[in-house]
GUMARNU-706010 format. One record per atom (N, C-alpha, C): residue number from 1; residue in three letters; x, z, y. Coordinates in steps of 0.1 Angstrom, whole numbers, always signed. Example, Ala and Ser with C-alpha at 12.3 -4.5 7.8 and 13.67 -1.06 7.14 Angstrom:
<kenu 1&tiro ALA&c1 +132&c3 +78&c2 -57>
<kenu 1&tiro ALA&c1 +123&c3 +78&c2 -45>
<kenu 1&tiro ALA&c1 +132&c3 +78&c2 -33>
<kenu 2&tiro SER&c1 +128&c3 +71&c2 -22>
<kenu 2&tiro SER&c1 +137&c3 +71&c2 -11>
<kenu 2&tiro SER&c1 +129&c3 +79&c2 +0>
This chain:
<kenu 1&tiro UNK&c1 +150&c3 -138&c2 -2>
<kenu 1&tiro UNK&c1 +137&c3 -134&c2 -5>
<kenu 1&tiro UNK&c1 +130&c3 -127&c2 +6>
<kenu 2&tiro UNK&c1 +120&c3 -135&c2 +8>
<kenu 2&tiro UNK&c1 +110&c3 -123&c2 +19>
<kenu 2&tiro UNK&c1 +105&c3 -112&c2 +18>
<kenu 3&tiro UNK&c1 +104&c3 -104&c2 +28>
<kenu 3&tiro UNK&c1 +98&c3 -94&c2 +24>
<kenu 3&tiro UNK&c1 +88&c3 -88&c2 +15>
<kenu 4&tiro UNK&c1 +76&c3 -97&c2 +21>
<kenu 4&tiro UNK&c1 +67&c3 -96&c2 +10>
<kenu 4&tiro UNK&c1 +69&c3 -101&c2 -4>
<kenu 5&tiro UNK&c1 +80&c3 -112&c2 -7>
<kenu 5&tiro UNK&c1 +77&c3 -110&c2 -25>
<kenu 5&tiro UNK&c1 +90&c3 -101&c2 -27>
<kenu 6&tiro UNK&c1 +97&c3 -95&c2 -19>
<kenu 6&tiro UNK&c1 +102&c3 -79&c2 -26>
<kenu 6&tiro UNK&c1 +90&c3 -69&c2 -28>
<kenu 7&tiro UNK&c1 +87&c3 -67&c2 -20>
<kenu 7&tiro UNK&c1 +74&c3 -58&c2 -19>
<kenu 7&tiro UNK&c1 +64&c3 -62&c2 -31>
<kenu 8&tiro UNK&c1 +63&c3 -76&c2 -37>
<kenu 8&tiro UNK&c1 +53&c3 -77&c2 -47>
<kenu 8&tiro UNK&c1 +62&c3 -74&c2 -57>
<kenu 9&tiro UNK&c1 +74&c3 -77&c2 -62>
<kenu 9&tiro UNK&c1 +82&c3 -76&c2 -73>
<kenu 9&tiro UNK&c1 +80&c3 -62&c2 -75>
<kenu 10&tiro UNK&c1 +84&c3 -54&c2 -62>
<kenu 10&tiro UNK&c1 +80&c3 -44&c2 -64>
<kenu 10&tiro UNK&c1 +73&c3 -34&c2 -73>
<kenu 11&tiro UNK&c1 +60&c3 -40&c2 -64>
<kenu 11&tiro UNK&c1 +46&c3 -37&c2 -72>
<kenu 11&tiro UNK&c1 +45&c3 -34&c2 -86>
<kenu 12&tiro UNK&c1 +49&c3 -50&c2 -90>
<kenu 12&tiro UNK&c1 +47&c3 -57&c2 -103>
<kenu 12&tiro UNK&c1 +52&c3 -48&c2 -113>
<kenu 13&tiro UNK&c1 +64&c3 -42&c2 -108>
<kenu 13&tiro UNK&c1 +74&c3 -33&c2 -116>
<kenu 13&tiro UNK&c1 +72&c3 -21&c2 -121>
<kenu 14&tiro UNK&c1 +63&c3 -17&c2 -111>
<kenu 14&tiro UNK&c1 +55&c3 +1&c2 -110>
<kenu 14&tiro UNK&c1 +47&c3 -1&c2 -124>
<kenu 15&tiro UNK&c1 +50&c3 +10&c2 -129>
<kenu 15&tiro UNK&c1 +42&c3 +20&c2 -141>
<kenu 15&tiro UNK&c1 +27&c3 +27&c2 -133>
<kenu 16&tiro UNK&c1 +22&c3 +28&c2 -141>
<kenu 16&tiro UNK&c1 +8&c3 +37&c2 -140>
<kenu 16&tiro UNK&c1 +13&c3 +48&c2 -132>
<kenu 17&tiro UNK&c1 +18&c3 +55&c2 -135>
<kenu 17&tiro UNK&c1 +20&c3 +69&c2 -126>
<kenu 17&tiro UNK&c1 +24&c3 +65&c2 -115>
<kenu 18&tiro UNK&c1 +37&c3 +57&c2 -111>
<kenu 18&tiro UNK&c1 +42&c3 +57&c2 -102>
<kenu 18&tiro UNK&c1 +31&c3 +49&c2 -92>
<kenu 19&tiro UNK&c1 +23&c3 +39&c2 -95>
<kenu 19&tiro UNK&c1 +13&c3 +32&c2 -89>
<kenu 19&tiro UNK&c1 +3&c3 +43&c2 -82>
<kenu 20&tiro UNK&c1 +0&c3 +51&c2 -92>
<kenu 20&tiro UNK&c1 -9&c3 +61&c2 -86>
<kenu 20&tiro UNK&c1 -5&c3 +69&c2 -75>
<kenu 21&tiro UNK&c1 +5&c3 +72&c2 -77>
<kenu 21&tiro UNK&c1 +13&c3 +81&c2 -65>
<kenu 21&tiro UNK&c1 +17&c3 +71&c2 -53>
<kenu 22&tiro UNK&c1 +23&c3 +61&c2 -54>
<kenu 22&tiro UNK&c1 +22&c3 +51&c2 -38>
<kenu 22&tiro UNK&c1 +8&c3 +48&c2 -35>
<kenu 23&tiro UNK&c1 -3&c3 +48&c2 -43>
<kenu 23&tiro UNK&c1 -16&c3 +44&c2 -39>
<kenu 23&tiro UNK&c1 -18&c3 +57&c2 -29>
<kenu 24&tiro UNK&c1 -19&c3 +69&c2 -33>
<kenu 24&tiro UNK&c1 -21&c3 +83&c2 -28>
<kenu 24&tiro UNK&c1 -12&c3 +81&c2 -15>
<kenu 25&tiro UNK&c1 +1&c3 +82&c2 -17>
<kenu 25&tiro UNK&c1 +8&c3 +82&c2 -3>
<kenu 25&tiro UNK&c1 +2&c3 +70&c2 +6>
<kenu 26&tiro UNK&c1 -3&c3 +61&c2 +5>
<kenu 26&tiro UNK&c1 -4&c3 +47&c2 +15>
<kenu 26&tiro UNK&c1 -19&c3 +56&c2 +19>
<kenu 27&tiro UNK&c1 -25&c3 +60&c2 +11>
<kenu 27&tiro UNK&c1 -39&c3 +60&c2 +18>
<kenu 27&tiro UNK&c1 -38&c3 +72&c2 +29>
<kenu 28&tiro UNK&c1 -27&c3 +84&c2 +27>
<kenu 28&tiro UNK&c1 -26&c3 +92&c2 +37>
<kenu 28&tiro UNK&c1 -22&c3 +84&c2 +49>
<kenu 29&tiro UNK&c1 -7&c3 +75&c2 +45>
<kenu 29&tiro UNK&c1 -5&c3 +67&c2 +59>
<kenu 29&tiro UNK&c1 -15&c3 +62&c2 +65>
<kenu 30&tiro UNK&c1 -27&c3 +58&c2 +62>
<kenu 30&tiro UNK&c1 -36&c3 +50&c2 +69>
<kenu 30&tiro UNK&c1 -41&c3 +59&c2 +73>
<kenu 31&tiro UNK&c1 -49&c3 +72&c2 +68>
<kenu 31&tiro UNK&c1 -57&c3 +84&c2 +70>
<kenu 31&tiro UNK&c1 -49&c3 +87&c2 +88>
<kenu 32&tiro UNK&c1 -31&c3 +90&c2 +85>
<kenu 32&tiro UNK&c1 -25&c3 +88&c2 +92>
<kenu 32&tiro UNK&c1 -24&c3 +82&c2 +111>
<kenu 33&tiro UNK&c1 -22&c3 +69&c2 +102>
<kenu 33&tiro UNK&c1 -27&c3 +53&c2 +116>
<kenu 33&tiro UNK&c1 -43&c3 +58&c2 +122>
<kenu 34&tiro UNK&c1 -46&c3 +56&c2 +114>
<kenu 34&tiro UNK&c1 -60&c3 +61&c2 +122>
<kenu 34&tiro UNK&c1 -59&c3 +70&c2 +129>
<kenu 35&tiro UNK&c1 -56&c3 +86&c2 +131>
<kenu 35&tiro UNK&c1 -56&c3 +92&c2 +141>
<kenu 35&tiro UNK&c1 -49&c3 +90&c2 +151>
<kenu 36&tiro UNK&c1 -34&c3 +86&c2 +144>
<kenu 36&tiro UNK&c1 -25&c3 +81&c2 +156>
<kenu 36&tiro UNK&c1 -33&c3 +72&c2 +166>
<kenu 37&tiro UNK&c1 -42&c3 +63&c2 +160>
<kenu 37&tiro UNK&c1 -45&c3 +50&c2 +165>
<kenu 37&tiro UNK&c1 -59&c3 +56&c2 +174>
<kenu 38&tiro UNK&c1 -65&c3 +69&c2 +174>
<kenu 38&tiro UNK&c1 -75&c3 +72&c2 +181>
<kenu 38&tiro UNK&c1 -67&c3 +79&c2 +193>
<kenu 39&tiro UNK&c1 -52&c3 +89&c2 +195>
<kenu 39&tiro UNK&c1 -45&c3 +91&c2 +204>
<kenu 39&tiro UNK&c1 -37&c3 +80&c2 +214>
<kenu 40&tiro UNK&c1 -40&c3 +66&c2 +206>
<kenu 40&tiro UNK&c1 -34&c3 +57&c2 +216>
<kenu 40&tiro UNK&c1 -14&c3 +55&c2 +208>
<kenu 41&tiro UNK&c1 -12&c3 +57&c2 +199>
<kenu 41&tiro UNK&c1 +2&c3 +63&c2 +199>
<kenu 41&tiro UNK&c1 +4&c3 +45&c2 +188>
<kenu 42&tiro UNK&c1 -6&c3 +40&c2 +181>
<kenu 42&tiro UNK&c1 -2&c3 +26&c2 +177>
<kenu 42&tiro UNK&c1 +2&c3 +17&c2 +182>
<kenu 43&tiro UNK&c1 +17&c3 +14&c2 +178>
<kenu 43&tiro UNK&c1 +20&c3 +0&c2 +189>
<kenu 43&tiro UNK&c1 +14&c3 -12&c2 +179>
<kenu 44&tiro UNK&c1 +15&c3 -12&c2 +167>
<kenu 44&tiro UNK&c1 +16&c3 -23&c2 +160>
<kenu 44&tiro UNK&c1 +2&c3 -22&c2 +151>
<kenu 45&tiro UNK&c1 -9&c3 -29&c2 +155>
<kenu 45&tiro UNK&c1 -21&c3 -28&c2 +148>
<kenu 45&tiro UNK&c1 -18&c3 -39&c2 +134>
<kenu 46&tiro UNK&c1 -8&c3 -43&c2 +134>
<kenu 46&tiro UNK&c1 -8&c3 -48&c2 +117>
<kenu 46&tiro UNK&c1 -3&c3 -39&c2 +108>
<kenu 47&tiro UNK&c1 -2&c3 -31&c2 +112>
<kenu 47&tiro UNK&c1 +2&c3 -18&c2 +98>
<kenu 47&tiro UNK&c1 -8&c3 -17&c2 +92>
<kenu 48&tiro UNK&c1 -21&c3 -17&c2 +100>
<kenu 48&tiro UNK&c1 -32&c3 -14&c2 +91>
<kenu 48&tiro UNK&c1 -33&c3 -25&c2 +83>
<kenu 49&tiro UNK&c1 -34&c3 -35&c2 +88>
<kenu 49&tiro UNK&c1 -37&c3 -47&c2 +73>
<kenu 49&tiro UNK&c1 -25&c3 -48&c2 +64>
<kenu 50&tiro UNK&c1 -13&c3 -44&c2 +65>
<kenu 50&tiro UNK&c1 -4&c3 -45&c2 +53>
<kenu 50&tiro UNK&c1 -6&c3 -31&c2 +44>
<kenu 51&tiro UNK&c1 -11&c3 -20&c2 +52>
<kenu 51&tiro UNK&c1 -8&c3 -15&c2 +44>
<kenu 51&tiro UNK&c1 -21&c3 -12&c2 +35>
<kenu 52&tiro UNK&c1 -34&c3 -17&c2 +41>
<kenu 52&tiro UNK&c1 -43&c3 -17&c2 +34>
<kenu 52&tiro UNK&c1 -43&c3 -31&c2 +20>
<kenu 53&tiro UNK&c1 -35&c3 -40&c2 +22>
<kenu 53&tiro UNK&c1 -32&c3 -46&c2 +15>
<kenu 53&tiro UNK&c1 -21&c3 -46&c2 +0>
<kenu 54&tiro UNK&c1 -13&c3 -38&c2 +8>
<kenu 54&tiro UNK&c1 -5&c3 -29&c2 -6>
<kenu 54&tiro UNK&c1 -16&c3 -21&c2 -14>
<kenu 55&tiro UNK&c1 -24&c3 -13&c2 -6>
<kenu 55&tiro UNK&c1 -35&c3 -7&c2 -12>
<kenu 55&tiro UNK&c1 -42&c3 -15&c2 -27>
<kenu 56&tiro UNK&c1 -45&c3 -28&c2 -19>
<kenu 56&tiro UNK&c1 -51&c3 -35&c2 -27>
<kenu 56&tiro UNK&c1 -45&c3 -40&c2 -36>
<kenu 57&tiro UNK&c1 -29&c3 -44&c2 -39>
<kenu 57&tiro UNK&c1 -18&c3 -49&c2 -46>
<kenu 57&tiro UNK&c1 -20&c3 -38&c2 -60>
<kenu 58&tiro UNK&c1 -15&c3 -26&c2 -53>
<kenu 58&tiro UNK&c1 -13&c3 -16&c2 -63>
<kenu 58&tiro UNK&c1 -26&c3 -14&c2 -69>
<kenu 59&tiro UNK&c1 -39&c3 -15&c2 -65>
<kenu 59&tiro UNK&c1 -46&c3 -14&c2 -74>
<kenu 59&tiro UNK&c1 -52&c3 -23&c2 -86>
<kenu 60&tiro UNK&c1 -45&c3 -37&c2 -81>
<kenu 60&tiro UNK&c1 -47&c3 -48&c2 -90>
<kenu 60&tiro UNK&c1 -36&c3 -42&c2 -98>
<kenu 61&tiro UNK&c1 -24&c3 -39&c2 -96>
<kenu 61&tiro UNK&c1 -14&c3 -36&c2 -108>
<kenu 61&tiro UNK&c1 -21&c3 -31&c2 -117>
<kenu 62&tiro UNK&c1 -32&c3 -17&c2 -115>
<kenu 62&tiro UNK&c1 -31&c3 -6&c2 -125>
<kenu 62&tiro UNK&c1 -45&c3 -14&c2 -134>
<kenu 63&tiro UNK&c1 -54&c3 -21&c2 -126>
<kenu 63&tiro UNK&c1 -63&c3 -29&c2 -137>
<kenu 63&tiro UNK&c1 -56&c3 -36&c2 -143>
<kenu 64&tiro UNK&c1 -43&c3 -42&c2 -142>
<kenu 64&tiro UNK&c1 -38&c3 -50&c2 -150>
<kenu 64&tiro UNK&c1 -33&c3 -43&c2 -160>
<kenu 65&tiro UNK&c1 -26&c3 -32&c2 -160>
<kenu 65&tiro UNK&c1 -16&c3 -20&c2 -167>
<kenu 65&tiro UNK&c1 -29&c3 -22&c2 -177>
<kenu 66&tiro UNK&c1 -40&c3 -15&c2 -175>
<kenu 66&tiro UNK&c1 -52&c3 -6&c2 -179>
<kenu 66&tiro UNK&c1 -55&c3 -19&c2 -191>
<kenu 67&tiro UNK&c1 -58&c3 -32&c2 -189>
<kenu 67&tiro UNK&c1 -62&c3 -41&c2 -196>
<kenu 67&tiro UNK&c1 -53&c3 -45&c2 -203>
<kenu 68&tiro UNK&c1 -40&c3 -41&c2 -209>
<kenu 68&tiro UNK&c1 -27&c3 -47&c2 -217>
<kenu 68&tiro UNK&c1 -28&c3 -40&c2 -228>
């Protein structure tokens, strides 16, 4: 299995709370990347689209939670 559909099974698996709380930690990582990324210190400019993409994963989870 690839990474990514661990990473979505993942997702899929997460409770409301716990969703809430990796949404909060990813968005510091980015808050994060970005400074790093204004010192020059990013090697790998696709962090930001995955992990703005988890962003977007986990928030589809909790509208789904929310509508069940």
């Amino acid at each position: 299995m690839s990474k990514l559909n661990e990473r979505r099974k993942q997702i899929s698996e997460m409770g409301e709370g716990e969703a809430r709380k990796e949404i909060q930690e990813l968005r510091m990582k980015l808050f994060n990347l970005r400074l790093q990324q204004q010192r020059g210190e990013v090697k790998d400019n696709r962090v930001f689209s995955n992990t703005k993409k988890d962003i977007a994963r986990l928030l589809h989870r909790l509208t789904m939670l929310e509508s069940e």
